[in-house]
KOLTORMAR-604225 format. One record per residue (C-alpha): residue number from 1; z, x, y; residue in one letter. Coordinates in pm, 1 decimal, always signed. Layout:
N
[pt NUM, [Z, X, Y], 'a']
...
This chain:
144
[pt 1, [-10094.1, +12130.7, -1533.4], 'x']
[pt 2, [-9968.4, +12062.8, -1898.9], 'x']
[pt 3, [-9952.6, +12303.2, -2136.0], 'x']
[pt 4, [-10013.0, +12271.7, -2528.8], 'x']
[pt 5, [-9691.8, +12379.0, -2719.3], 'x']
[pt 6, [-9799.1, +12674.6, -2959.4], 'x']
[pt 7, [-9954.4, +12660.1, -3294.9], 'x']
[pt 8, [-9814.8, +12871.5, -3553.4], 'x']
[pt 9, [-10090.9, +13107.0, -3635.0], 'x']
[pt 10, [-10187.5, +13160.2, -4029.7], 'x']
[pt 11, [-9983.9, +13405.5, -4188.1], 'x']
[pt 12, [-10072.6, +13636.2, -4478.0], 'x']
[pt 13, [-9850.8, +13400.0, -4701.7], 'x']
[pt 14, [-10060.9, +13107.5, -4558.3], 'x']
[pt 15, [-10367.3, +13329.6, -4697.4], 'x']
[pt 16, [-10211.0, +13393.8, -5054.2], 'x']
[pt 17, [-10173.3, +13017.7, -5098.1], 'x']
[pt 18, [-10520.0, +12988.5, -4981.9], 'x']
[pt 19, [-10666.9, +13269.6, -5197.4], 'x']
[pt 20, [-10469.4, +13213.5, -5496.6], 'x']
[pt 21, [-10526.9, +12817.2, -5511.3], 'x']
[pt 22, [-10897.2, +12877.4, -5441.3], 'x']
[pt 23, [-10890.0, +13095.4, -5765.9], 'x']
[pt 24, [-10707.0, +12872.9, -6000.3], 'x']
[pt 25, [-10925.8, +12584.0, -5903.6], 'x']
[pt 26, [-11244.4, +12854.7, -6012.7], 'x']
[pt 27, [-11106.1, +13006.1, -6300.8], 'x']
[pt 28, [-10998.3, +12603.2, -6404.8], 'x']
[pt 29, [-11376.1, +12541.0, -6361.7], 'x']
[pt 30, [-11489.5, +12861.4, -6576.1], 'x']
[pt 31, [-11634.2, +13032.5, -6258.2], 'x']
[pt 32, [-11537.5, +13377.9, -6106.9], 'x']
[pt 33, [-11535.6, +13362.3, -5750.7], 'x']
[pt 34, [-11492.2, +13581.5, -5432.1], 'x']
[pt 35, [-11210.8, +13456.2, -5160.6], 'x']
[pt 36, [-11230.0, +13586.6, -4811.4], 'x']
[pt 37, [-10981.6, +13417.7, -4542.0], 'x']
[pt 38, [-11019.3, +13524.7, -4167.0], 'x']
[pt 39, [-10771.6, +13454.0, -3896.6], 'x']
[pt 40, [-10877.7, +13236.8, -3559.5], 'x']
[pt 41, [-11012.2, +13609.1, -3442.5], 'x']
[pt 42, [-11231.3, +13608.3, -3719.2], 'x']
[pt 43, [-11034.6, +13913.4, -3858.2], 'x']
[pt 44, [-11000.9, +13975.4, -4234.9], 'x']
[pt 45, [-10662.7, +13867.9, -4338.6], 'x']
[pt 46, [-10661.5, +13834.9, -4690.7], 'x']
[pt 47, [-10986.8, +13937.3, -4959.0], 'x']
[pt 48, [-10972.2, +13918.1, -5357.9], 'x']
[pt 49, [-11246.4, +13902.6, -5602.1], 'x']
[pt 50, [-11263.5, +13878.4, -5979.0], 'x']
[pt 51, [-11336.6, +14114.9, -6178.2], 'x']
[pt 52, [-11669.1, +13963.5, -6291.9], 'x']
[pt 53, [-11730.1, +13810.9, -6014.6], 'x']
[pt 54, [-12110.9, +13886.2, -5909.7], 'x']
[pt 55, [-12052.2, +14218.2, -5628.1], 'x']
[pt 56, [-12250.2, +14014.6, -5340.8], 'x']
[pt 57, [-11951.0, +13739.1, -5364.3], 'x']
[pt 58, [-11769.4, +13922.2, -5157.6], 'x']
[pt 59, [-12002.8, +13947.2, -4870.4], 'x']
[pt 60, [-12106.1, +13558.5, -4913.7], 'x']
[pt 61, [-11740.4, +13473.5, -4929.6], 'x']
[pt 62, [-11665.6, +13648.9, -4593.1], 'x']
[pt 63, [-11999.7, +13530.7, -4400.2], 'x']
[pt 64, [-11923.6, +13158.9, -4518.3], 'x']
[pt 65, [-11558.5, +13193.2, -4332.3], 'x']
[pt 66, [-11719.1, +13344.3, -4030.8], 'x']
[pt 67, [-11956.4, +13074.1, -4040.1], 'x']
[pt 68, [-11723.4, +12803.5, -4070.1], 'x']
[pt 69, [-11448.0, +12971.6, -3769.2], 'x']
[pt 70, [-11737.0, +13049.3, -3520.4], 'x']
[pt 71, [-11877.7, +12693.9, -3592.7], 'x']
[pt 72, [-11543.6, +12533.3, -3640.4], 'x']
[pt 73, [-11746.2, +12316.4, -3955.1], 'x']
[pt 74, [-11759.5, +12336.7, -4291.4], 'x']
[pt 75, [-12084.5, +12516.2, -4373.5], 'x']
[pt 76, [-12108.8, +12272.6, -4647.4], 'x']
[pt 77, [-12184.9, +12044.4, -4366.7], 'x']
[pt 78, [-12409.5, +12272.5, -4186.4], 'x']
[pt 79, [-12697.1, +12360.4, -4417.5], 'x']
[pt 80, [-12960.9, +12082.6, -4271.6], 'x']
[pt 81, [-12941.4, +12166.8, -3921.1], 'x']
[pt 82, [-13092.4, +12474.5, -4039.8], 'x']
[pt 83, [-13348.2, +12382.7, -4254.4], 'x']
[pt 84, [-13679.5, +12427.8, -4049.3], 'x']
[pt 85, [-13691.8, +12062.6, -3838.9], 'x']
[pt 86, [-13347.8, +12102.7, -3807.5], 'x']
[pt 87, [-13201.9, +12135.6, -3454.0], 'x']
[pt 88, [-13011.9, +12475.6, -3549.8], 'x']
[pt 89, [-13319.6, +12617.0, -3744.6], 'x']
[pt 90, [-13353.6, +12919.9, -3544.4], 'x']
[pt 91, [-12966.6, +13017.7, -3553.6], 'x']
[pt 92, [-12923.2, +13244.7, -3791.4], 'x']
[pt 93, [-13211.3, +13498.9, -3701.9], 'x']
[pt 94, [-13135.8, +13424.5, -3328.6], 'x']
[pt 95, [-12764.6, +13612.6, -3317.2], 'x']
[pt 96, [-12653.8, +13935.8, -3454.4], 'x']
[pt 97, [-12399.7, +13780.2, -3645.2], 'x']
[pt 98, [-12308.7, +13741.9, -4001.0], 'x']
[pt 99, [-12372.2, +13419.4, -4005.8], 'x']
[pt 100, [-12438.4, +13180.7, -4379.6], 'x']
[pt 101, [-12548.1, +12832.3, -4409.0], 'x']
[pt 102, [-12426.4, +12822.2, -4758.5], 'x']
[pt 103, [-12152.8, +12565.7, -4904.0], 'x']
[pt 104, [-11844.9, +12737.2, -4970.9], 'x']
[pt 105, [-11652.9, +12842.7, -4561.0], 'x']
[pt 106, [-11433.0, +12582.9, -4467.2], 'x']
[pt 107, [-11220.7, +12592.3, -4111.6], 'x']
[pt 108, [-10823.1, +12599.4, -4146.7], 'x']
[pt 109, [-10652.2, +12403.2, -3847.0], 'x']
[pt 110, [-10276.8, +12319.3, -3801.3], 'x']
[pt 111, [-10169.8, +12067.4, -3547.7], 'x']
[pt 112, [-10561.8, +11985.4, -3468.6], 'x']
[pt 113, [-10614.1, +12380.4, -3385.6], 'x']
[pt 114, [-10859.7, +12632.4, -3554.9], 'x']
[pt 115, [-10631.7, +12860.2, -3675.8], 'x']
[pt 116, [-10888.0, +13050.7, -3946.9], 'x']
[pt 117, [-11095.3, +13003.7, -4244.4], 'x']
[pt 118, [-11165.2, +13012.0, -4584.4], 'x']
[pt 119, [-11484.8, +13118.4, -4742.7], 'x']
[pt 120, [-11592.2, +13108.5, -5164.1], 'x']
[pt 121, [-11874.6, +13299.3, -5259.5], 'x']
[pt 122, [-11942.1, +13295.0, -5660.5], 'x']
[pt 123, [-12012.5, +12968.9, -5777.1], 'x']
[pt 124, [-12302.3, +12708.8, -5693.8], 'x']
[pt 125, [-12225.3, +12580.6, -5366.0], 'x']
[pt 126, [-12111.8, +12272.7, -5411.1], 'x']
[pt 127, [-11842.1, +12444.6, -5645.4], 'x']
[pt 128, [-11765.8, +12723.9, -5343.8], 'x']
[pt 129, [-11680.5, +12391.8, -5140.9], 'x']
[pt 130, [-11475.2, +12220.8, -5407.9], 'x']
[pt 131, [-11251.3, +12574.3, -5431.8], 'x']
[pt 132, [-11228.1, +12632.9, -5084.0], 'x']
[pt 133, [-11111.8, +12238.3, -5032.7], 'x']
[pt 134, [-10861.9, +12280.5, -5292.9], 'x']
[pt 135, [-10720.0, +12603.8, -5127.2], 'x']
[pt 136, [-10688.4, +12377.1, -4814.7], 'x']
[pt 137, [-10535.3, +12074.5, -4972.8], 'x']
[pt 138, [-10246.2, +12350.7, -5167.2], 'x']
[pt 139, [-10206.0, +12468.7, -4820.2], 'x']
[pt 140, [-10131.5, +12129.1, -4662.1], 'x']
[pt 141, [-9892.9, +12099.8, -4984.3], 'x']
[pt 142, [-9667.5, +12380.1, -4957.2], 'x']
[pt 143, [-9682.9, +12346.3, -4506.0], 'x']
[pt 144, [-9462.4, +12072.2, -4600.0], 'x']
Protein backbone atom coordinates (compact mmCIF):
# COMPACT_ATOMS: atom_id res chain seq x y z
CA UNK A 1 0.00 0.00 0.00
CA UNK A 2 1.81 3.33 -1.03
CA UNK A 3 1.18 6.30 0.46
CA UNK A 4 1.18 9.95 -1.15
CA UNK A 5 3.82 12.17 0.66
CA UNK A 6 1.85 15.30 2.07
CA UNK A 7 0.87 18.42 0.35
CA UNK A 8 1.50 21.55 2.07
CA UNK A 9 -1.90 22.94 2.66
CA UNK A 10 -2.57 26.85 1.61
CA UNK A 11 -1.62 29.13 4.18
CA UNK A 12 -3.09 32.55 4.97
CA UNK A 13 0.14 34.06 3.31
CA UNK A 14 -0.65 31.78 0.28
CA UNK A 15 -4.20 33.68 0.46
CA UNK A 16 -2.69 37.32 0.72
CA UNK A 17 -0.71 36.65 -2.45
CA UNK A 18 -3.82 35.37 -3.91
CA UNK A 19 -6.11 38.21 -2.73
CA UNK A 20 -3.78 40.96 -3.16
CA UNK A 21 -2.59 39.93 -6.85
CA UNK A 22 -6.25 39.35 -7.76
CA UNK A 23 -6.77 43.09 -6.75
CA UNK A 24 -3.93 44.73 -8.49
CA UNK A 25 -4.77 42.91 -11.66
CA UNK A 26 -8.67 44.66 -11.03
CA UNK A 27 -7.76 47.89 -9.91
CA UNK A 28 -4.97 47.74 -13.18
CA UNK A 29 -8.14 47.05 -15.25
CA UNK A 30 -10.30 50.00 -13.58
CA UNK A 31 -12.67 47.43 -11.89
CA UNK A 32 -13.43 47.01 -8.09
CA UNK A 33 -13.72 43.56 -7.25
CA UNK A 34 -14.60 41.16 -4.31
CA UNK A 35 -11.83 38.27 -3.41
CA UNK A 36 -12.93 35.30 -1.43
CA UNK A 37 -10.26 32.30 -1.05
CA UNK A 38 -11.45 29.01 0.72
CA UNK A 39 -9.21 26.28 1.93
CA UNK A 40 -9.60 22.40 0.53
CA UNK A 41 -12.52 22.33 3.45
CA UNK A 42 -14.19 24.92 1.73
CA UNK A 43 -13.57 27.19 4.82
CA UNK A 44 -13.14 30.98 4.48
CA UNK A 45 -9.53 31.74 4.75
CA UNK A 46 -9.01 35.01 3.52
CA UNK A 47 -12.08 37.80 2.24
CA UNK A 48 -11.44 41.56 1.05
CA UNK A 49 -13.58 43.78 -0.95
CA UNK A 50 -13.23 47.31 -2.25
CA UNK A 51 -14.69 49.89 -1.09
CA UNK A 52 -16.91 50.45 -4.15
CA UNK A 53 -17.10 47.34 -4.97
CA UNK A 54 -20.95 46.46 -5.71
CA UNK A 55 -22.14 44.75 -1.84
CA UNK A 56 -23.36 41.36 -3.67
CA UNK A 57 -19.47 40.86 -4.79
CA UNK A 58 -18.84 39.46 -1.86
CA UNK A 59 -21.34 36.72 -1.89
CA UNK A 60 -20.57 35.98 -5.79
CA UNK A 61 -16.91 35.98 -4.96
CA UNK A 62 -17.34 33.29 -2.21
CA UNK A 63 -20.04 31.02 -4.16
CA UNK A 64 -17.65 31.08 -7.33
CA UNK A 65 -14.71 29.49 -4.93
CA UNK A 66 -17.12 27.01 -3.52
CA UNK A 67 -18.09 26.25 -6.90
CA UNK A 68 -14.81 25.81 -8.28
CA UNK A 69 -13.37 23.49 -4.81
CA UNK A 70 -16.57 21.27 -4.74
CA UNK A 71 -16.24 20.89 -8.60
CA UNK A 72 -12.50 20.96 -8.64
CA UNK A 73 -13.07 23.29 -12.24
CA UNK A 74 -12.92 26.56 -13.04
CA UNK A 75 -16.51 27.79 -13.15
CA UNK A 76 -15.40 29.69 -16.09
CA UNK A 77 -15.41 26.32 -17.61
CA UNK A 78 -18.59 25.21 -16.15
CA UNK A 79 -21.31 27.60 -17.29
CA UNK A 80 -22.65 25.33 -20.43
CA UNK A 81 -23.21 22.23 -18.67
CA UNK A 82 -25.75 24.22 -17.01
CA UNK A 83 -27.43 25.94 -19.51
CA UNK A 84 -30.81 24.03 -20.01
CA UNK A 85 -29.59 20.95 -22.62
CA UNK A 86 -26.70 20.85 -20.69
CA UNK A 87 -25.91 17.60 -18.80
CA UNK A 88 -25.55 19.56 -15.32
CA UNK A 89 -28.71 21.76 -15.99
CA UNK A 90 -30.52 20.71 -12.99
CA UNK A 91 -27.44 21.18 -10.49
CA UNK A 92 -27.77 24.13 -9.00
CA UNK A 93 -31.54 23.94 -7.84
CA UNK A 94 -30.94 20.17 -7.13
CA UNK A 95 -28.41 20.71 -3.86
CA UNK A 96 -28.65 22.99 -0.98
CA UNK A 97 -25.50 24.42 -1.72
CA UNK A 98 -24.14 27.74 -2.62
CA UNK A 99 -23.33 26.83 -5.67
CA UNK A 100 -22.52 29.69 -9.02
CA UNK A 101 -21.99 28.93 -12.57
CA UNK A 102 -20.48 32.27 -13.07
CA UNK A 103 -16.77 32.99 -14.47
CA UNK A 104 -14.67 34.20 -11.83
CA UNK A 105 -13.83 30.64 -8.97
CA UNK A 106 -10.84 29.04 -9.98
CA UNK A 107 -9.35 25.72 -8.00
CA UNK A 108 -5.77 26.17 -6.29
CA UNK A 109 -3.72 22.78 -6.41
CA UNK A 110 -0.04 22.19 -5.36
CA UNK A 111 1.73 19.06 -6.36
CA UNK A 112 -1.53 17.97 -8.56
CA UNK A 113 -3.77 18.31 -5.18
CA UNK A 114 -6.87 20.60 -4.56
CA UNK A 115 -5.66 22.48 -1.94
CA UNK A 116 -8.49 25.56 -2.17
CA UNK A 117 -9.84 28.22 -4.29
CA UNK A 118 -10.14 31.48 -5.45
CA UNK A 119 -13.30 33.22 -6.37
CA UNK A 120 -13.77 37.19 -8.07
CA UNK A 121 -17.02 38.59 -7.93
CA UNK A 122 -17.18 42.40 -9.36
CA UNK A 123 -16.30 42.54 -12.78
CA UNK A 124 -17.89 40.92 -16.05
CA UNK A 125 -17.00 37.43 -15.92
CA UNK A 126 -14.62 36.99 -18.18
CA UNK A 127 -12.68 39.80 -16.16
CA UNK A 128 -13.50 37.75 -12.62
CA UNK A 129 -11.54 34.86 -14.53
CA UNK A 130 -8.68 36.97 -15.83
CA UNK A 131 -8.15 38.28 -11.88
CA UNK A 132 -8.56 35.13 -10.33
CA UNK A 133 -5.89 33.52 -13.06
CA UNK A 134 -3.55 36.20 -12.32
CA UNK A 135 -3.83 35.59 -8.47
CA UNK A 136 -2.91 31.95 -9.43
CA UNK A 137 -0.08 32.62 -11.78
CA UNK A 138 1.55 35.35 -8.67
CA UNK A 139 1.04 32.39 -6.54
CA UNK A 140 2.99 29.91 -8.70
CA UNK A 141 5.60 32.96 -8.78
CA UNK A 142 6.40 33.58 -5.32
CA UNK A 143 5.93 29.16 -4.44
CA UNK A 144 9.18 29.32 -6.08
Amino acid sequence: MSTAAPVAPLTTQDAETLITAAHRAAEAAGVTVSVTVLDAGGHLLAFRRDDRAVLVSGETSTRKAYTALQLNAPTADLVDLVKPDGPFHSLPTALDKPLLFIAGGIPVHRDGRLIGAVGVGGGAPEQDHGFAAAALAELAVTAR
